[in-house]
ROKOL-718423 format. One line per 2 residues: number of its first residue (from 1); their letters; for each residue x, y, z of N, C-alpha, C, O, CB. Coordinates in nm, 3 decimals. Glycine has a CB too. Example, Ala and Ser with C-alpha at 12.3 -4.5 7.8 and 13.67 -1.06 7.14 Angstrom:
<pts>
1> as> 1.319:-0.569:0.780:1.230:-0.450:0.780:1.320:-0.330:0.780:1.424:-0.332:0.846:1.131:-0.447:0.905; 1.285:-0.225:0.708:1.367:-0.106:0.714:1.290:0.003:0.787:1.341:0.114:0.804:1.408:-0.060:0.572
</pts>
This chain:
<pts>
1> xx> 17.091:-6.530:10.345:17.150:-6.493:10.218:17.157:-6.342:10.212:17.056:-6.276:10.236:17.069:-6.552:10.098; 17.285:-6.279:10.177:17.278:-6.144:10.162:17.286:-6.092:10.030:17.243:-6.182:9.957:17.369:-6.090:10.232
3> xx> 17.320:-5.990:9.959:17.351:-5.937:9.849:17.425:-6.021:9.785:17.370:-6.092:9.701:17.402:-5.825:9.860; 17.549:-6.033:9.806:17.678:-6.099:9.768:17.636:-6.243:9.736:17.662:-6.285:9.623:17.794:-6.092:9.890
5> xx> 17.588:-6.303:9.802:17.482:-6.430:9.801:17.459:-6.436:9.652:17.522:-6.486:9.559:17.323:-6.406:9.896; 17.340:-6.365:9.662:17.261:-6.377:9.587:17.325:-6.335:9.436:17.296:-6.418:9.349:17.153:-6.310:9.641
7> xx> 17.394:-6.238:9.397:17.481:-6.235:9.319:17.556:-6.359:9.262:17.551:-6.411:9.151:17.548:-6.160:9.370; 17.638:-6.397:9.393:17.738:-6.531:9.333:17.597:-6.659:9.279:17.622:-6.755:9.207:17.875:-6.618:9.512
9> xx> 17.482:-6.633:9.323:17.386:-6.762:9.247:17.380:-6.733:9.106:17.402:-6.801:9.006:17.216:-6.773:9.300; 17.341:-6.606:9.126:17.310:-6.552:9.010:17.418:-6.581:8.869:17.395:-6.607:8.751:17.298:-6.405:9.049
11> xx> 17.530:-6.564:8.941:17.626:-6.565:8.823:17.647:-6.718:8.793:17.695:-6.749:8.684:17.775:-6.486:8.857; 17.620:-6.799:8.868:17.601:-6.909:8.838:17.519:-6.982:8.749:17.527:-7.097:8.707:17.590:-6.936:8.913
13> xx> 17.427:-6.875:8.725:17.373:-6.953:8.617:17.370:-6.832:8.499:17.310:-6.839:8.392:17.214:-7.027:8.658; 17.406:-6.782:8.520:17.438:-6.640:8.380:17.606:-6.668:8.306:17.642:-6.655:8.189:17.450:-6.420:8.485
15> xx> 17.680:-6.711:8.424:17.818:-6.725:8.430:17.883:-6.587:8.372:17.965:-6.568:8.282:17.861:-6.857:8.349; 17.824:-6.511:8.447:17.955:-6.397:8.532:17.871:-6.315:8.633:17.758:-6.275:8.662:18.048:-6.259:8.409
17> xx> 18.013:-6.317:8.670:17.980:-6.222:8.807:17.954:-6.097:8.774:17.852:-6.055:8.828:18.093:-6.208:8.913; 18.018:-6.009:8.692:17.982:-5.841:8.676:17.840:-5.867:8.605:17.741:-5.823:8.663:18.111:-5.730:8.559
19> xx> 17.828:-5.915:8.521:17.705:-5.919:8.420:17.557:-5.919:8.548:17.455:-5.850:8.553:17.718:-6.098:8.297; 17.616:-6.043:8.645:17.502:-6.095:8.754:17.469:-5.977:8.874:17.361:-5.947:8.925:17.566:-6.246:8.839
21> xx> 17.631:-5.912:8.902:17.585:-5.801:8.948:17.505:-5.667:8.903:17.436:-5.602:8.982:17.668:-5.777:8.982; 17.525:-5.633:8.757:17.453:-5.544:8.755:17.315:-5.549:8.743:17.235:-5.461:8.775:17.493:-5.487:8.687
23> xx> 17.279:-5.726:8.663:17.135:-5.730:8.694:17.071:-5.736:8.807:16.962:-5.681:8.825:17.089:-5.813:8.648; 17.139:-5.809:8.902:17.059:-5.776:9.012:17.076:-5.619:9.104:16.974:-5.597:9.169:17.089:-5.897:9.100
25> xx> 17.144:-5.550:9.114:17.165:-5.416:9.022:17.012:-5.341:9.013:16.960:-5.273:9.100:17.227:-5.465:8.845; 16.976:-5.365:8.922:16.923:-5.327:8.817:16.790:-5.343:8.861:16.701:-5.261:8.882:16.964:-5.391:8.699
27> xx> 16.794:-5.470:8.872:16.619:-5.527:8.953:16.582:-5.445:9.075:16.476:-5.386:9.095:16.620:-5.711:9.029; 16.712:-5.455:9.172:16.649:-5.372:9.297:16.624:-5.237:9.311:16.550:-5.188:9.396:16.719:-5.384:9.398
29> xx> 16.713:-5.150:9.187:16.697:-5.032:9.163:16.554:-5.019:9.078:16.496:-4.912:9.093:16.822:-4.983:9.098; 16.516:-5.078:9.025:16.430:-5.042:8.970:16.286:-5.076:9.061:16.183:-5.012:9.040:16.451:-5.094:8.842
31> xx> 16.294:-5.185:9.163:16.177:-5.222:9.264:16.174:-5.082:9.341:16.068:-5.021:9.357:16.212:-5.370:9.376; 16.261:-5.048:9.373:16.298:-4.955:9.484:16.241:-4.799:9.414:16.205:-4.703:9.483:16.489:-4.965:9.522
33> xx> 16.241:-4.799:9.318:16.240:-4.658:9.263:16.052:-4.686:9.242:15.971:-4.596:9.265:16.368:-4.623:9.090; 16.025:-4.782:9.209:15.861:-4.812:9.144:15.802:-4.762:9.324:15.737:-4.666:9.365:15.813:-5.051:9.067
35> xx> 15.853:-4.860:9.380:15.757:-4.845:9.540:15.754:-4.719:9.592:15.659:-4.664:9.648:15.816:-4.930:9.673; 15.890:-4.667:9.564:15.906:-4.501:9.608:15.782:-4.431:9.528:15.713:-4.345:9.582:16.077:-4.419:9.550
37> xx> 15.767:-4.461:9.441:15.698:-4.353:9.379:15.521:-4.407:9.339:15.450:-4.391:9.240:15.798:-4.310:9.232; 15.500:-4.476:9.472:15.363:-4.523:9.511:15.314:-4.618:9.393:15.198:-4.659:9.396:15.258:-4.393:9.534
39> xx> 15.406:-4.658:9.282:15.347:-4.797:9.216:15.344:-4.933:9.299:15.431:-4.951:9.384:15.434:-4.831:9.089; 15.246:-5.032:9.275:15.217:-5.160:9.298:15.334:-5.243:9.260:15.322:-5.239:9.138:15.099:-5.198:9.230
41> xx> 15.421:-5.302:9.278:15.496:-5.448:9.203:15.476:-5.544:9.222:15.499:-5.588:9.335:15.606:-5.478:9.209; 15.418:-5.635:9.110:15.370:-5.768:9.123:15.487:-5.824:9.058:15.550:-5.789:8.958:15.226:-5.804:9.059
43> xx> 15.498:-5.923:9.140:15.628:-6.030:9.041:15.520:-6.190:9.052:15.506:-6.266:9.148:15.860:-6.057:9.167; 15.465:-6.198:8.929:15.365:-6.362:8.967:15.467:-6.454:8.999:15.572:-6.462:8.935:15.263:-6.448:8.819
45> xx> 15.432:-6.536:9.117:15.432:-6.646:9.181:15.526:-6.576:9.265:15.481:-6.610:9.374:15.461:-6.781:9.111; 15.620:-6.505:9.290:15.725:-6.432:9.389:15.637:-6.345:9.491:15.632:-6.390:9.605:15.840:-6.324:9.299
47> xx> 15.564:-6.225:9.465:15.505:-6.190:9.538:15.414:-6.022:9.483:15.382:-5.995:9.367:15.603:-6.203:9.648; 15.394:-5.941:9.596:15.381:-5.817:9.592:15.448:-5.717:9.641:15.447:-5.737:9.762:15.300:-5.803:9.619
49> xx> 15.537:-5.571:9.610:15.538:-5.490:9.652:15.475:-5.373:9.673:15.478:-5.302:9.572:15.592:-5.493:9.633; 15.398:-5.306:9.803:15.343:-5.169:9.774:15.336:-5.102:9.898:15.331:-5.152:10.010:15.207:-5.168:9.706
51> xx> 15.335:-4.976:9.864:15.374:-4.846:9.923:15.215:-4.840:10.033:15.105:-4.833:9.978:15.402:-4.695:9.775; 15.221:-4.841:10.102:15.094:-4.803:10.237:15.100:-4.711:10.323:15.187:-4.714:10.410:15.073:-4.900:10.337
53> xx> 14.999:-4.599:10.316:15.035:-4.515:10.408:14.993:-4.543:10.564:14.912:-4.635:10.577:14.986:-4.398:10.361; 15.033:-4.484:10.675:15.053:-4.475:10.765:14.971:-4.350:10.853:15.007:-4.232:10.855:15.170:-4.483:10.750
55> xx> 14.863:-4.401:10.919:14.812:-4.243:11.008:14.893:-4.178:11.080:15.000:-4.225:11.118:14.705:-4.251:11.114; 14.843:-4.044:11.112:14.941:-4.045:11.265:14.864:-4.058:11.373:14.742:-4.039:11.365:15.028:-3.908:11.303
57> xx> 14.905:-4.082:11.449:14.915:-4.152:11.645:14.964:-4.164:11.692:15.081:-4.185:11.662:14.899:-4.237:11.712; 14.909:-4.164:11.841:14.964:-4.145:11.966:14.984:-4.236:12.004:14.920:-4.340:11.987:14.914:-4.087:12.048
59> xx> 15.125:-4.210:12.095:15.198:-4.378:12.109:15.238:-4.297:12.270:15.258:-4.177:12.292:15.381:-4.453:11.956; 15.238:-4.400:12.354:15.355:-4.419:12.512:15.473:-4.413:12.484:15.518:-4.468:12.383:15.360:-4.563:12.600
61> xx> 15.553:-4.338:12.574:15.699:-4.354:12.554:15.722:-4.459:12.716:15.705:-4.440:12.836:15.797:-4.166:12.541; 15.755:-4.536:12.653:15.758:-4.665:12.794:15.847:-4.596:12.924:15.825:-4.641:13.037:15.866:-4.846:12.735
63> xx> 15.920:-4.518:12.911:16.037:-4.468:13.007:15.965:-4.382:13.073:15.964:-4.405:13.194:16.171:-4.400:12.945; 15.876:-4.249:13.025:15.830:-4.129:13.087:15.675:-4.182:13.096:15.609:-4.109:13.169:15.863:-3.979:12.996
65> xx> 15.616:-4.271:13.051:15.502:-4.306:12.997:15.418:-4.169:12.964:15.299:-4.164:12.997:15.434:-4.404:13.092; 15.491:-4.038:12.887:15.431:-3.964:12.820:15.361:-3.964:12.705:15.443:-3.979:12.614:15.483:-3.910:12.814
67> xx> 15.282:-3.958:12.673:15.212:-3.940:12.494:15.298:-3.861:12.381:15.319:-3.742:12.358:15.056:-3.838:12.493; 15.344:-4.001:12.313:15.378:-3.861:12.210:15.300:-3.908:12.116:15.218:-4.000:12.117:15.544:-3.821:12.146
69> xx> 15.351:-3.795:11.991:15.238:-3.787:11.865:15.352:-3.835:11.723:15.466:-3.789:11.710:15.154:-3.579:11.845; 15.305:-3.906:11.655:15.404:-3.967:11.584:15.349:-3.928:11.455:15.231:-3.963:11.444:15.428:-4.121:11.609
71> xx> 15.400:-3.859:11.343:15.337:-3.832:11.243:15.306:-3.950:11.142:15.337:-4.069:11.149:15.404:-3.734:11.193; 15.230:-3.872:11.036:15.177:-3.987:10.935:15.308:-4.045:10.857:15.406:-3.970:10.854:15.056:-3.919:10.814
73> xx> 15.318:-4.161:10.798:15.431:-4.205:10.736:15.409:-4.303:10.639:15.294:-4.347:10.632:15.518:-4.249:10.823; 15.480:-4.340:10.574:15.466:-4.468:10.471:15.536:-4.585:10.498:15.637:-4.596:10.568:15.509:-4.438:10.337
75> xx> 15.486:-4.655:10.449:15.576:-4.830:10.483:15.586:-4.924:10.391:15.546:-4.880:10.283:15.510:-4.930:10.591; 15.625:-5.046:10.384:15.604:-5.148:10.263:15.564:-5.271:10.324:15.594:-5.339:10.422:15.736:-5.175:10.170
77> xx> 15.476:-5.270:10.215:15.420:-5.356:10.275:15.420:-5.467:10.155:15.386:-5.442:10.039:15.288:-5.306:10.338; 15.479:-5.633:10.220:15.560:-5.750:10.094:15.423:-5.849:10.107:15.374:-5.862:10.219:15.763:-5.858:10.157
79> xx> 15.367:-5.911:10.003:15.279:-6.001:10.052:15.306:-6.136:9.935:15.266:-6.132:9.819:15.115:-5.927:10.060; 15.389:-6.266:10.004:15.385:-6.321:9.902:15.331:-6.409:9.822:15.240:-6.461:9.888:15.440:-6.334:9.904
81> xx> 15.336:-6.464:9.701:15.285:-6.514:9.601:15.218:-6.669:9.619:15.294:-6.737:9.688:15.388:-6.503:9.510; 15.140:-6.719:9.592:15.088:-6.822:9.655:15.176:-6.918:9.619:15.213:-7.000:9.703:14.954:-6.851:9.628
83> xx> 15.218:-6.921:9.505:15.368:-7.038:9.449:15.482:-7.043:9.570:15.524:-7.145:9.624:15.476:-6.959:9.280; 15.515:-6.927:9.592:15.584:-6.882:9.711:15.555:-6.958:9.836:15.622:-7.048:9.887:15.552:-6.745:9.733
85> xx> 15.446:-6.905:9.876:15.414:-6.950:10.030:15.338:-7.117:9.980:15.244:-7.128:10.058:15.273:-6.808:10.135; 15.340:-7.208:9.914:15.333:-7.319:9.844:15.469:-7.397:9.900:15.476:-7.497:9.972:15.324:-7.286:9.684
87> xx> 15.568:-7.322:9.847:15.698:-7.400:9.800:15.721:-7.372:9.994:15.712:-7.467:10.072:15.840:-7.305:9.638; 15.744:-7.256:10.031:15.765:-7.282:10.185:15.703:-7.332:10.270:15.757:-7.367:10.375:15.778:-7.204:10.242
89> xx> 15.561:-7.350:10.244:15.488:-7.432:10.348:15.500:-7.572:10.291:15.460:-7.652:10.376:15.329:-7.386:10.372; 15.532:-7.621:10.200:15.612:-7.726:10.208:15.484:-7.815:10.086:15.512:-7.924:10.036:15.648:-7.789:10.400
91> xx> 15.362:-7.749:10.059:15.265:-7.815:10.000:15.265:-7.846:9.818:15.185:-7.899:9.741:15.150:-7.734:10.049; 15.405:-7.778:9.803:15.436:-7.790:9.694:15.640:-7.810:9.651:15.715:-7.713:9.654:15.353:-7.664:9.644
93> xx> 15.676:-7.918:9.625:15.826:-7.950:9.609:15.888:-7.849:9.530:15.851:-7.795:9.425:15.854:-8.087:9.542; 15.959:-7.838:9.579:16.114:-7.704:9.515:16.178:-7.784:9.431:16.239:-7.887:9.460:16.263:-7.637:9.646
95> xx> 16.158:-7.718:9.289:16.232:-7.821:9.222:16.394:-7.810:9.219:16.446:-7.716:9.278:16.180:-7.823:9.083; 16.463:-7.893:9.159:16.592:-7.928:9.186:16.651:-7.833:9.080:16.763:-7.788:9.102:16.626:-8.086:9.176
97> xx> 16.581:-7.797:8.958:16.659:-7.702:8.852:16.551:-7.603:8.821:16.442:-7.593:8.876:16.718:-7.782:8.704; 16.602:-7.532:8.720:16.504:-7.429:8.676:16.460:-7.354:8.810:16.495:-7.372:8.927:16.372:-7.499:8.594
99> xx> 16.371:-7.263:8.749:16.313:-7.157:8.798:16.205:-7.233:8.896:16.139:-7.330:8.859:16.256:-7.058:8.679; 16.199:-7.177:9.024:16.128:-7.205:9.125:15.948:-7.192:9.154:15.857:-7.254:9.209:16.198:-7.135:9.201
101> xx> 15.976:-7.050:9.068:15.815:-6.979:9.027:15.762:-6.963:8.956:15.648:-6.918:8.959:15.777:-6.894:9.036; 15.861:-7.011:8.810:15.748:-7.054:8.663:15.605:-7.100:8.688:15.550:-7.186:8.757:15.808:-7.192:8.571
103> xx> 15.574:-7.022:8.617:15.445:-7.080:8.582:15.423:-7.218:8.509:15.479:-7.232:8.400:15.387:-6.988:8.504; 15.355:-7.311:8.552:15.366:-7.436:8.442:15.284:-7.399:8.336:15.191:-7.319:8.348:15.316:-7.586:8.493
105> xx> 15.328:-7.480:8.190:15.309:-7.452:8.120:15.145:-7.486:8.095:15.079:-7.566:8.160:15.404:-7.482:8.063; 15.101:-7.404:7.987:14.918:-7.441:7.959:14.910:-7.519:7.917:15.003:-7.565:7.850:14.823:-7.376:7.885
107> xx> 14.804:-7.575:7.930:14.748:-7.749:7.856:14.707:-7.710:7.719:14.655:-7.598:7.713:14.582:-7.842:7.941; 14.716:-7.761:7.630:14.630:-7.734:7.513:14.511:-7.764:7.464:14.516:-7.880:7.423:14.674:-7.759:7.440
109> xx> 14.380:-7.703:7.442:14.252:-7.681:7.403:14.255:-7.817:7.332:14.344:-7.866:7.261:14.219:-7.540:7.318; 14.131:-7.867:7.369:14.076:-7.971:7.270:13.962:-7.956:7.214:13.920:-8.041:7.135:14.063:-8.086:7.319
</pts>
């Protein structure tokens, strides 16, 4: 599934396409801007996004097998949601409508 994908779902259940594009739009600009700027993103039952830094080290260059030195860097690092890795490992059914990662609803106190 690519962008475009995911859009045309989207508008499928919003019913439109510009409206679906800018939210999703909107979502990735705003994931993208949080991680850049070293916040955590939790989406419950979807997953985690966060920013991890990176040492620097020395790595082989396989061709010269010289050492080089690779500076420190950042990365992302995705870890997902147990609803998530549930529904793909298969230990929990994908439902046929609605939202995939709702939370079910609370029982009520007796």
């Amino acid at each position: 599934m690519n962008k475009k994908d995911l859009v045309e779902d989207v508008a499928a259940t919003l019913g439109s396409t510009s409206l679906a594009k800018e939210a999703v739009e909107a979502v990735f600009d705003a994931l993208v801007r949080a991680v850049t700027e070293g916040k955590t993103v939790r989406v419950t039952g979807f997953g985690t996004l966060s920013r991890v830094q990176r040492p620097a080290r020395t790595l082989h260059d396989p061709r010269t097998r010289e050492l080089v030195k690779k500076e420190a860097s950042h990365a992302i690092r995705f870890r997902p949601g147990t609803s998530f890795k549930a529904l793909v490992d298969g230990r929990m059914p994908l439902p046929a409508q609605g939202s995939a990662i709702a939370k079910a609803p609370k029982k009520p106190r007796r």
